[in-house]
N, C-alpha and C positions, 0 to 999 in steps of 0.2 A: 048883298045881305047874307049875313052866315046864319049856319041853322045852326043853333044850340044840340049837342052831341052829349053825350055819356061821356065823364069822365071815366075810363076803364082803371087807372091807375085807384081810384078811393072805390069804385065798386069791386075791388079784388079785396083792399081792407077791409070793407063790409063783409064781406062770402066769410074773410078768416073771422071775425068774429061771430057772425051767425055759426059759426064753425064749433068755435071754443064753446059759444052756445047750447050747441047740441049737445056736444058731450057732455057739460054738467049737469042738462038735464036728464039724461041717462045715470048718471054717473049719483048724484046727489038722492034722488028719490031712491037708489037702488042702497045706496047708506042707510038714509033712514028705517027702510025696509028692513036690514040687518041690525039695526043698534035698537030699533023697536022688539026684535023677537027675542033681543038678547038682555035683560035687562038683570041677570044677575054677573053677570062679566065685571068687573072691574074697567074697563074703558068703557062703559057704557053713555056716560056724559059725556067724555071728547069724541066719540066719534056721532053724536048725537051734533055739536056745536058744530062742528067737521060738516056734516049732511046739512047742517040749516045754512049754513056760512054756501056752500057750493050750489043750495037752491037759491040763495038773493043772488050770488055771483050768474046765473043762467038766466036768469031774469034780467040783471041790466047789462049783459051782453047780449042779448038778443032786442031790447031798446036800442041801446048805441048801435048796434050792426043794422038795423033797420033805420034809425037815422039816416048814416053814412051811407047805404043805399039811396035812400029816397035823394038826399043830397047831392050825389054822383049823376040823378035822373033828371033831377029838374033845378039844378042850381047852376 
């Protein structure tokens, strides 16, 4: 009888996406944060669309990377 094992090879793709994960959530809120104090600038909208675009992009990277975990554990 074999015992069902961790795929190590999909929970290293999971790690990288939780990865990419982290940084847009850093990365996007701290956008916002400057396109909100800035609002007589001239880029004010692109880099507003820029910040919203990179917070849904943190968000379903951090789904799919937890998928691919859980997947890697018990599939």
């Amino acid at each position: 009888m074999e015992t069902k094992r961790t795929n190590k090879e999909l929970l290293v793709k999971g790690l990288k996406k939780m990865g990419i994960s982290l940084i847009c959530m850093f990365l996007g809120p701290s956008l916002l944060h400057i396109g909100f104090t800035n609002p007589e600038k001239p880029l004010y909208i692109p880099i507003l669309i820029v910040a919203f675009t990179i917070c849904c992009l943190a968000v379903f990277f951090a789904y799919k990377g937890l998928k691919t975990i859980m997947d890697s554990m018990f599939n």
